[in-house]
SEZA-961690 format. One record per atom (N, C-alpha, C): residue in one letter; x, y, z. Coordinates in pm, whole numbers, plus 32768, in hexadecimal, padded with zeros to 4 digits. Atoms other than C-alpha are relative to their C-alpha. Layout:
<sites>
AXYZ/...
</sites>
This chain:
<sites>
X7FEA7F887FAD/X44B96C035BF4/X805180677FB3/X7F937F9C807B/X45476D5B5B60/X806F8016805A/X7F7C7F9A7FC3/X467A6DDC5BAB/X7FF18061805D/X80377F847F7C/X46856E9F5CF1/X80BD802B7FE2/X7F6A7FB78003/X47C76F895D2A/X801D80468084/X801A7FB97F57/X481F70035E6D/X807C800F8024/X7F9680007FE3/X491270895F18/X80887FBB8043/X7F8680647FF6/X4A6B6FD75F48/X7FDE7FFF80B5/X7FBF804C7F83/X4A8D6EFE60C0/X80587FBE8037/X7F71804F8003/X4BE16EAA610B/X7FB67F828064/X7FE480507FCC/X4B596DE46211/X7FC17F507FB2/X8032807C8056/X4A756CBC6127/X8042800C7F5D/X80217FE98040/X4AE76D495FE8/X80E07FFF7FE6/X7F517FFB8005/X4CAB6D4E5FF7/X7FF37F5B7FC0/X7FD880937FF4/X4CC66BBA5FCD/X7FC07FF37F76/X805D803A808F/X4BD26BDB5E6B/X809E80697FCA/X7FBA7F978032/X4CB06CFD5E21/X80907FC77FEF/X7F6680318010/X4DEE6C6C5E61/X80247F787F7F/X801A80688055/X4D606B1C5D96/X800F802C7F6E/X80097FC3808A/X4D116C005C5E/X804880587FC2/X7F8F7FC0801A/X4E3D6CC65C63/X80967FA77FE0/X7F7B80318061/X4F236BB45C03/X7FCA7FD07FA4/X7FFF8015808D/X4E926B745AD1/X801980907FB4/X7FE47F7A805F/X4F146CEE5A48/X809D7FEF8024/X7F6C8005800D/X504F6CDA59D5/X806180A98035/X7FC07F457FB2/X50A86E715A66/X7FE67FCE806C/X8014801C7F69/X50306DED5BBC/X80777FC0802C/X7F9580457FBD/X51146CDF5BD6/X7FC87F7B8045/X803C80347F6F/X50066C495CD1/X805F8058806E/X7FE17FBD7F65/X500C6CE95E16/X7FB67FA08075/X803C80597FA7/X4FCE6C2D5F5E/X7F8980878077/X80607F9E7FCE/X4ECC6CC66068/X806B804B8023/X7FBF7F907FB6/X4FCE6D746132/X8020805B7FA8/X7FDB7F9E8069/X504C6E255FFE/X7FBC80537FE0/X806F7F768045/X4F0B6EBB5F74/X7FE2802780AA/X80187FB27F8C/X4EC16F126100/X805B80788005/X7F7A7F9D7FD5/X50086FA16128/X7FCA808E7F81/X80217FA48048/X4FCC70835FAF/X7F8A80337FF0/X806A7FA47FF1/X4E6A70D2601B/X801080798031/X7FCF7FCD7FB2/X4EF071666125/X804880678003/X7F937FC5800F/X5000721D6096/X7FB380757F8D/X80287FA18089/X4F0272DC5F60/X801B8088804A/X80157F577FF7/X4F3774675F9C/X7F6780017FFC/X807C7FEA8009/X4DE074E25FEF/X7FFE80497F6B/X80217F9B806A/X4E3675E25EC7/X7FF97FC07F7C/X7FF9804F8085/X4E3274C35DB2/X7F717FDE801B/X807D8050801A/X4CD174955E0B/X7FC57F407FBF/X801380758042/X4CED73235DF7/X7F707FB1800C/X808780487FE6/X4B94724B5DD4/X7FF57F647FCE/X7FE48072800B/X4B6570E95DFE/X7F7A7FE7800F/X80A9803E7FF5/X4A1C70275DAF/X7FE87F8F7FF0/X801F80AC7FEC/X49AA6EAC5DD3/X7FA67FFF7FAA/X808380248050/X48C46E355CB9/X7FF47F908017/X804080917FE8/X47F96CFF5D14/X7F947FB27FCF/X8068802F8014/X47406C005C9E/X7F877FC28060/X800780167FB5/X46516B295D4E/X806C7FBD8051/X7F7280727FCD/X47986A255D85/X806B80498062/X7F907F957FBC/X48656B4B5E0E/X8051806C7FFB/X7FCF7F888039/X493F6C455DD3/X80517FBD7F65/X7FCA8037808E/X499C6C025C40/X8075809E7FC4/X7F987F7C8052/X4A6C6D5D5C06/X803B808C8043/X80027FB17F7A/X4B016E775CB2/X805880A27F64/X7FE27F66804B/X4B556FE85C29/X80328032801C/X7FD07F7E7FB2/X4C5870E35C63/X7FEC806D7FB3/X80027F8F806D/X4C2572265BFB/X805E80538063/X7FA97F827FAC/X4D1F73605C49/X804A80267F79/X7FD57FAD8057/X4DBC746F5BA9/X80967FEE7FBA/X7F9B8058803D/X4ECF74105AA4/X808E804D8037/X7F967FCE7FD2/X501574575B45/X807080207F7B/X7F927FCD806C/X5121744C59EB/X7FD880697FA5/X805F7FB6807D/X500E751E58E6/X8029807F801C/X7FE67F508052/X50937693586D/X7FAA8030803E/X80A97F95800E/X4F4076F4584C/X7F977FF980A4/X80647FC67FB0/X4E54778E5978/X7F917F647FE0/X80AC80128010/X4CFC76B759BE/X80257F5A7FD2/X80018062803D/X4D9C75545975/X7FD37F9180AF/X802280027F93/X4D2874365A65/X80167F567FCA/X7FF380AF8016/X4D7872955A43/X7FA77FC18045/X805F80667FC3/X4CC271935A6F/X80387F367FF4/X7FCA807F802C/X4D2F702F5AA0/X7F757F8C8059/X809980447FD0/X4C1A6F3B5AA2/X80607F4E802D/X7FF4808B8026/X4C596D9B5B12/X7F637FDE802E/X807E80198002/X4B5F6CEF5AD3/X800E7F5F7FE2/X8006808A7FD7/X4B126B635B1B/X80157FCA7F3C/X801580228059/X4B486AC259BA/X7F997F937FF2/X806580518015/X4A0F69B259F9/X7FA680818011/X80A57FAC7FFC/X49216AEB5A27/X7FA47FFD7F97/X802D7FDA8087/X48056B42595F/X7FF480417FAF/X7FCA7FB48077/X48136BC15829/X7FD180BF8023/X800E7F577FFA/X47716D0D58A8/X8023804B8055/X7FA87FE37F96/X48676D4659AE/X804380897FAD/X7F947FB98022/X49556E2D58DC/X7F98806E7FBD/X804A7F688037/X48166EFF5848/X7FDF802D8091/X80537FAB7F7F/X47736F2F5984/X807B805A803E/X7FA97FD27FF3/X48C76F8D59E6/X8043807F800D/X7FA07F79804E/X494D707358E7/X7F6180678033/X80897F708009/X47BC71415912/X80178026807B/X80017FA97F7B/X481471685A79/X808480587FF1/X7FB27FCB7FEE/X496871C45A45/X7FF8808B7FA9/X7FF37FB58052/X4937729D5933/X7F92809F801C/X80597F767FB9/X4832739259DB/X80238013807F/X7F957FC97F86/X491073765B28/X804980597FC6/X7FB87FC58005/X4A1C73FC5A75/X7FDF80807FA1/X800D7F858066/X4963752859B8/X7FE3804380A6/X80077F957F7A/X48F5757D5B17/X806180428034/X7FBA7FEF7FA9/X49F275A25BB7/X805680597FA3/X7FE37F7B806A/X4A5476985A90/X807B7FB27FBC/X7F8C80288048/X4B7375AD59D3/X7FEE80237F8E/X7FBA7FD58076/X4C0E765358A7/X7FF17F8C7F76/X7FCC80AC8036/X4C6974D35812/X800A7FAF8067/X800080847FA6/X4C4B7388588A/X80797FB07FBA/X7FC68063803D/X4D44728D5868/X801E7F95802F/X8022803F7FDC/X4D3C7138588C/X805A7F917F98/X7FAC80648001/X4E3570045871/X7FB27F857FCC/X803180887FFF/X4DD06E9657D3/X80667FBB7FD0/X7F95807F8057/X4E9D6D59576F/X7FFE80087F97/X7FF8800E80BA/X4EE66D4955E5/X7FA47FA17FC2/X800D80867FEA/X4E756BEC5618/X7F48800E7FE2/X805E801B7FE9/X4CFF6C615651/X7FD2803F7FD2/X80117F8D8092/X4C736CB7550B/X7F6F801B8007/X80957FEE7FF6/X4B156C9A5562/X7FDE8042805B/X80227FB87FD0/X4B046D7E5669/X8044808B7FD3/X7FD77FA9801D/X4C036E4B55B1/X7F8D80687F96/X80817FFA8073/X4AEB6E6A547D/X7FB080518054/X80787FCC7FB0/X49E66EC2558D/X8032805C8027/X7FEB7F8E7FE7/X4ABA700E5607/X8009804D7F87/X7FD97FAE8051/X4B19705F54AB/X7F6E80337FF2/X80927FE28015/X4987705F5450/X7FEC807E804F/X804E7F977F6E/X494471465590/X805280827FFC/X7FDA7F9D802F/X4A3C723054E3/X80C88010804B/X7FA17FF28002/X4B8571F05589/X805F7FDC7F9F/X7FB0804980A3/X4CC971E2549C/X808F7FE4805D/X7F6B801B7FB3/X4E0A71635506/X807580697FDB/X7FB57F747FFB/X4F1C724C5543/X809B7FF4802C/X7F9A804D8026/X503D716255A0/X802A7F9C801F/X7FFC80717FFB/X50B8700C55D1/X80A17FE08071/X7FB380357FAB/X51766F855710/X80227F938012/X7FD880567FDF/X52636E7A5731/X803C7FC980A1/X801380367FB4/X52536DA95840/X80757F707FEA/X7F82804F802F/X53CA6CF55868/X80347FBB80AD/X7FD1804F7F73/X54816C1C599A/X807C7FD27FCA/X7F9E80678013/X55CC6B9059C8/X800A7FB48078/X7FE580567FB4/X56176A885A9A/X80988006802B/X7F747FC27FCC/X575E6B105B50/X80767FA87FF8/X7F8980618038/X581769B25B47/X80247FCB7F99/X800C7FDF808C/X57FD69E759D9/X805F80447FB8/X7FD27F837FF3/X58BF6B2C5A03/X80877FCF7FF1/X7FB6801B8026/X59F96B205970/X8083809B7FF4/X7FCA7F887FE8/X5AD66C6D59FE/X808E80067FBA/X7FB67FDB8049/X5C186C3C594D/X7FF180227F73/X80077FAB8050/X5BD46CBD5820/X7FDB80C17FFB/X801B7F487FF8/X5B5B6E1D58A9/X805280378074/X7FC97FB07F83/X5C766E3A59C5/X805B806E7F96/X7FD87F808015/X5D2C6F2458A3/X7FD0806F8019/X80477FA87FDF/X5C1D6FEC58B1/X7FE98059806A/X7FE57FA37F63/X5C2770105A3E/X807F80237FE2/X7F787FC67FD7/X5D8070675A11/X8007806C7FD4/X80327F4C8025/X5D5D7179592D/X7FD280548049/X804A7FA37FAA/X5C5C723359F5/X806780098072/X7FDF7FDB7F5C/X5D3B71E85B47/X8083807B7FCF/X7FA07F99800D/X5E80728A5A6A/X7F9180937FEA/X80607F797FDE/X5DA373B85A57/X7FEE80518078/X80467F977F6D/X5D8374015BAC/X7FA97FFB8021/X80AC801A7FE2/X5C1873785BD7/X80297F50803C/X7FF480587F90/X5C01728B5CF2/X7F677FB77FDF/X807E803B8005/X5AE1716D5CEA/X80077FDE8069/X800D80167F8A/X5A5A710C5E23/X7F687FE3804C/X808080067FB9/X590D70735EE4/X7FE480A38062/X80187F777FBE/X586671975F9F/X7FEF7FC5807C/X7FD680197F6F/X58B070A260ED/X80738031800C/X7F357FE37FD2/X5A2F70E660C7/X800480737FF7/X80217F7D8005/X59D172566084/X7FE4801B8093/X80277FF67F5F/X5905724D61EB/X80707FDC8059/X7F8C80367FBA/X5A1E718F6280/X806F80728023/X7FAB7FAD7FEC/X5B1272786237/X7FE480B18010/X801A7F987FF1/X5A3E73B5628F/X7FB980667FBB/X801E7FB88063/X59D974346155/X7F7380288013/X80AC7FFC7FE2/X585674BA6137/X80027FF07F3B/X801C8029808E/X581F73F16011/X7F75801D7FB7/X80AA7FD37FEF/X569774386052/X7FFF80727FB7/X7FF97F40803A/X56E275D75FE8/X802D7FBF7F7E/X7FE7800E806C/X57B775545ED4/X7FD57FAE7FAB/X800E800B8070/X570774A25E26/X7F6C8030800A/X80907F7D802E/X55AB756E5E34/X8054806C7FA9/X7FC37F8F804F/X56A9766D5DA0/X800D7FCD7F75/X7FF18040805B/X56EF756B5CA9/X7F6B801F7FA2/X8061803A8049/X559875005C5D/X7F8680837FCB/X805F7F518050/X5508768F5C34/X802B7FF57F9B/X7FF07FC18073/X55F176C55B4E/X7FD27F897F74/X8022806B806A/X55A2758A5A7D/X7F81800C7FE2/X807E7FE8806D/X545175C85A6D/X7FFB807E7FCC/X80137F668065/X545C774E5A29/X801A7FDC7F89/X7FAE8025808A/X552676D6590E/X7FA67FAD7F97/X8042807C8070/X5455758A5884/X7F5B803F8015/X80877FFD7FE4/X52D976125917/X801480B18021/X802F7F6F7FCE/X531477975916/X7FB6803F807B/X7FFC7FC57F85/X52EE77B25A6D/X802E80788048/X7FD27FA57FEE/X5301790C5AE3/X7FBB80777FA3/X80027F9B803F/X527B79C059D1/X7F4A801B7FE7/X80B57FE9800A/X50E179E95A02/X7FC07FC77FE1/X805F8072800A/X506478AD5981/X803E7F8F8062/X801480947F8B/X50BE77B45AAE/X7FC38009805E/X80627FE07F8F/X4FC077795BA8/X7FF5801F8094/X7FB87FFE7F95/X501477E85CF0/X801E7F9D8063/X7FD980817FA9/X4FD676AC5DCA/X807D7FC07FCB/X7FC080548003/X50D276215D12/X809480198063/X7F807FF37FBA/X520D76A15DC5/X7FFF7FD68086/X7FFA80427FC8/X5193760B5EE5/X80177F888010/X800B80818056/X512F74C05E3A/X80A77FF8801F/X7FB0801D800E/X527D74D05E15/X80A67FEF8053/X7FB87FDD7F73/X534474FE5F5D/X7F9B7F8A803C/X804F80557FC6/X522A740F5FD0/X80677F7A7FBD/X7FBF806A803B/X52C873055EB9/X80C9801E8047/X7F8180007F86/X544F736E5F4B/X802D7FC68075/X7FFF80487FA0/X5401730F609A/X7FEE7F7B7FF2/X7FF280B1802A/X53AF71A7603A/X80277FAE7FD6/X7FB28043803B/X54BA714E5F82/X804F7FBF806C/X7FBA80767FA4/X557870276015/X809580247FA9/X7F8980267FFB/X56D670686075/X804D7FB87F8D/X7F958055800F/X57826F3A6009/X7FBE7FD97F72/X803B8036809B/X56B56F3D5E95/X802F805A7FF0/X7FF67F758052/X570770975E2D/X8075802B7FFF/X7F9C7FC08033/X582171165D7F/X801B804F7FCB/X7FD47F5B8026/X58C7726B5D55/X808480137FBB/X7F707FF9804B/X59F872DC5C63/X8019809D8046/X7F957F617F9D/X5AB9740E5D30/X803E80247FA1/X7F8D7FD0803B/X5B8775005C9A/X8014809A8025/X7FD07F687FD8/X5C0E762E5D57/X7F8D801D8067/X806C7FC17FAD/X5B2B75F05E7C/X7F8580017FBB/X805B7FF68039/X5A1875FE5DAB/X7F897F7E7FA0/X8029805B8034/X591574E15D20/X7FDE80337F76/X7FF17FEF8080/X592974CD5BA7/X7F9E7F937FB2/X805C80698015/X5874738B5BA1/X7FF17F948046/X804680317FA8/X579D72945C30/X7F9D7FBD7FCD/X803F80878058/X56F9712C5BF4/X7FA9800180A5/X8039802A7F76/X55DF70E05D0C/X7F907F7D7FC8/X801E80908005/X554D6F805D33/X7FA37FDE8081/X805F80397FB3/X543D6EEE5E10/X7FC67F978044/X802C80967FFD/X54056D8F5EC2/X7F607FFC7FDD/X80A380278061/X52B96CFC5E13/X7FE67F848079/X8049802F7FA2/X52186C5B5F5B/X7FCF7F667F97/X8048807B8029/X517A6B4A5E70/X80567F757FD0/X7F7F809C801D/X52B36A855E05/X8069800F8048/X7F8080287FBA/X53EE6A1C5EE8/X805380437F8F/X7F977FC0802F/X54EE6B0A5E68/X800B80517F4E/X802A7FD28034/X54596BB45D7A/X801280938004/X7FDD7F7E7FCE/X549C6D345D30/X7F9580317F7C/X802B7F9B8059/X53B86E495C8E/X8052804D7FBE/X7F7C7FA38008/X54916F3E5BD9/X7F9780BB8024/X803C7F957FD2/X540B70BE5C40/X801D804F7F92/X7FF47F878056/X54CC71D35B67/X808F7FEA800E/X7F2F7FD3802D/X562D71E15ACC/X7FFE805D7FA6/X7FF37F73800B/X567373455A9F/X809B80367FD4/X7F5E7FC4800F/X57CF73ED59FF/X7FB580D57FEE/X7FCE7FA07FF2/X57F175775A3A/X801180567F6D/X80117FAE8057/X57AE764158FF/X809E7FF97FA8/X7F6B7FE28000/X592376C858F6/X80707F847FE5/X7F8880587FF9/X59E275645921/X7FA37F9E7F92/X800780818024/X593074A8583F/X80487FF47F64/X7FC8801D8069/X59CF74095705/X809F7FCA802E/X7F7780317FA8/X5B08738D57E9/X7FD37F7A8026/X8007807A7FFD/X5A58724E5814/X7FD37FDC809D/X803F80057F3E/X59CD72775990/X7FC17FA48020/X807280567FF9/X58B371E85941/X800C7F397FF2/X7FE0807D7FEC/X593370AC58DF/X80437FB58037/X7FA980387FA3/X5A44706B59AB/X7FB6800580A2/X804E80157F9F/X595570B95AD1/X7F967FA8800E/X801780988034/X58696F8C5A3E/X80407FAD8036/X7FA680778009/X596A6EB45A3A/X80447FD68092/X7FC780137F78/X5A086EF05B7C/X7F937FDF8075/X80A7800B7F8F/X589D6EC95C3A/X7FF07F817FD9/X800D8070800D/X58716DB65B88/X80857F488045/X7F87802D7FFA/X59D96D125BE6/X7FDD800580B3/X7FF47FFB7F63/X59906D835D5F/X7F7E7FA38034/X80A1806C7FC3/X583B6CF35D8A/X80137F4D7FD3/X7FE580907FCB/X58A26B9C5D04/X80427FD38058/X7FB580187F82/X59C76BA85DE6/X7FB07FE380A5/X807F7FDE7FB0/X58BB6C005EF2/X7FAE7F8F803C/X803D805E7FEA/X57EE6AD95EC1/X7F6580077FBD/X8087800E807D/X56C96B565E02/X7FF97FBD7F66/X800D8055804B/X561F6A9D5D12/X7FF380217F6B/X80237FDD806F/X558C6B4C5BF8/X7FC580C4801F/X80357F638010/X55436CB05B89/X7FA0801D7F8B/X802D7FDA8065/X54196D0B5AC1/X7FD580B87FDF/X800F7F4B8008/X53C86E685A08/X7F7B7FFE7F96/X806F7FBA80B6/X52DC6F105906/X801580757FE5/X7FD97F808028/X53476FF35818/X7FD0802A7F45/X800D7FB98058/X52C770D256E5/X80327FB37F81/X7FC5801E808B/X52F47031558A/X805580537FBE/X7FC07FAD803E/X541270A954BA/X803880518047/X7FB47F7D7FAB/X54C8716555DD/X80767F9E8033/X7F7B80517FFE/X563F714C5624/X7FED7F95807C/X800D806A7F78/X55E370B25792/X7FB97F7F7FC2/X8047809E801E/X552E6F9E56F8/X80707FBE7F8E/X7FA48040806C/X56386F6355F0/X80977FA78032/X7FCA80277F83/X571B6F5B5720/X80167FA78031/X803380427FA7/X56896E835803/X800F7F4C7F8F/X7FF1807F8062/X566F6D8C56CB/X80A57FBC8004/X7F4180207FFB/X58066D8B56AE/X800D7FE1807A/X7FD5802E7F5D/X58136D4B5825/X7FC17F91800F/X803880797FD2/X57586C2157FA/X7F577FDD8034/X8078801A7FFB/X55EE6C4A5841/X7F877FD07FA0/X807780308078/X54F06B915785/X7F8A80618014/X805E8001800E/X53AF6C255709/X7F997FBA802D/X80448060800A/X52866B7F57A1/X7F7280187FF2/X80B07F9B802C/X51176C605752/X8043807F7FCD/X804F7F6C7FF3/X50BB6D8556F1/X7F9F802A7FF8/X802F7F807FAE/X50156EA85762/X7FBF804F7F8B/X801A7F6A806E/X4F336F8B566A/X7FD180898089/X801B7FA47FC1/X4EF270DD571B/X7FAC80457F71/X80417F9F803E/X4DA471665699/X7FBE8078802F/X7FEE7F6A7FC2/X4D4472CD56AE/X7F4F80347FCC/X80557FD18021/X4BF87381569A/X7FC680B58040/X80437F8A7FC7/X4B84750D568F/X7F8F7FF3803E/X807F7FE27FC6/X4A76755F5783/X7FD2806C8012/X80857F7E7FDA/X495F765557B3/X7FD780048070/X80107FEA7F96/X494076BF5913/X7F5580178017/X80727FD17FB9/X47E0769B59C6/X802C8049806D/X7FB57FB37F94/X47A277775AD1/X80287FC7806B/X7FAC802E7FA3/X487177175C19/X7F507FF78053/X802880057F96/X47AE76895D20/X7FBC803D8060/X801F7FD07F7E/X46FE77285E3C/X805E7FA68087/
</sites>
């Protein structure tokens, strides 16, 4: 039987999805409620698209496509494929030919598209088809009762003589604050700063996207550094539905102006110090080869355990749709 492709059914089609999403080390695995819940939650303006590829046996692969939320550049659009590792071998062409004339339709600039390091034979088969890799993500975890906070309480101390307060964004709520405003204030200015946000190449959905991601942050994971009333910085973290005490990490952000005072790491450290206290178990992340956060995260104790290539490909726009 060939490959059929059709459009995504949460209701037969979540439970394959949820199955084939913990084998990607960026996923994490997600359980059904999770991908329900982040179906749920896409901005119409990210144009997200989800597709079931099946064999006769069943559904063997599933597709997201949507417009790349971190990319500079106009016209960019991701794609994250899982796909059954017993399928057959012509699962990942039939695949890439649908995906690859979806995404000229729909007018994408560049495609880009995530695989394990690990998987050299399908890596081979994108390079052929003209993608090139563009950069390499580590994929790290610590195991929190691992976590070893005296050595970095100088660190919190420094920052607190400063006048910069650390603090969950429950004890913020508690005591009145609108931690919600402050740290969207935060997290503009961090991306204007790292993703030139603001200046004619960011795509407009995203500033929603991003007040959409705000609201969902959990309280009692997310941590803010104050200083003068004002959020300066900010670690946000995620429970991962698929393992007992398990945390995603979201975005740890320092403030243009304060950084080189060490924010960043003493706000690490102290998240990390509160969440074992807490009772959580483990925290995993993925982060950019060769960047200080990953160099970071290493000194705090997280092992390496995959990586991540991110490959990239120009496209030639067919015409859009009727």
């Amino acid at each position: 039987m060939a490959l059929n492709i059709r459009p995504f059914e949460p209701s037969p089609d979540l439970s394959g999805l949820s199955r084939l999403s913990a084998l990607d080390p960026l996923d994490v695995g997600r359980t059904e409620e999770e991908w329900s819940d982040l179906l749920q939650r896409f901005p119409p303006a990210a144009a997200a698209e989800i597709w079931t590829a099946e064999s006769a046996e069943g559904p063997t692969a599933f597709l997201i496509l949507m417009r790349s939320v971190w990319e500079v550049r106009d016209g960019g659009w991701t794609a994250r494929l899982h796909i059954d590792p017993d399928s057959p071998a012509g699962t990942l062409k039939g695949l890439w030919s649908f995906l690859h004339r979806r995404a000229r339709t729909l007018g994408a600039g560049f495609l880009n598209l995530s695989i394990r390091a690990d998987m050299q034979t399908r890596r081979d088969f994108l390079t052929k088809l003209g993608m090139v890799p563009v950069r390499r993500h580590a994929v790290s975890r610590i195991d929190l009762e691992d976590f070893r906070p005296g050595p970095w309480e100088p660190r919190i101390e420094t920052v607190s003589r400063q006048g910069i307060r650390l603090a969950t964004f429950r004890e913020l709520a508690d005591e009145g604050v609108d931690w919600a405003t402050l740290q969207e204030q935060a997290l503009e200015a961090v991306l204007a700063q790292e993703y030139r946000f603001g200046q004619g190449v960011r795509l407009p959905f995203e500033k929603y996207l991003r007040r959409l991601q705000t609201r969902s942050v959990h309280p009692e994971t997310g941590f803010g550094a104050l200083l003068d009333g004002r959020m300066v910085g900010f670690s946000r973290l995620h429970p991962a539905g698929i393992e007992p005490g398990l945390l995603r990490t979201g975005l740890t952000g320092v403030v243009q102006e304060h950084r080189g005072r060490r924010i960043g790491t003493a706000l690490k450290a102290y998240s990390l110090s509160r969440l074992k206290e807490d009772g959580w178990k483990a925290v995993q992340t993925d982060n950019p080869e060769d960047t200080s956060i990953l160099h970071l995260n290493l000194k705090l104790g997280f092992e390496r355990r995959s990586t991540v290539v991110e490959m990239a490909q120009t496209l030639q726009a067919l015409p859009a749709e009727a």
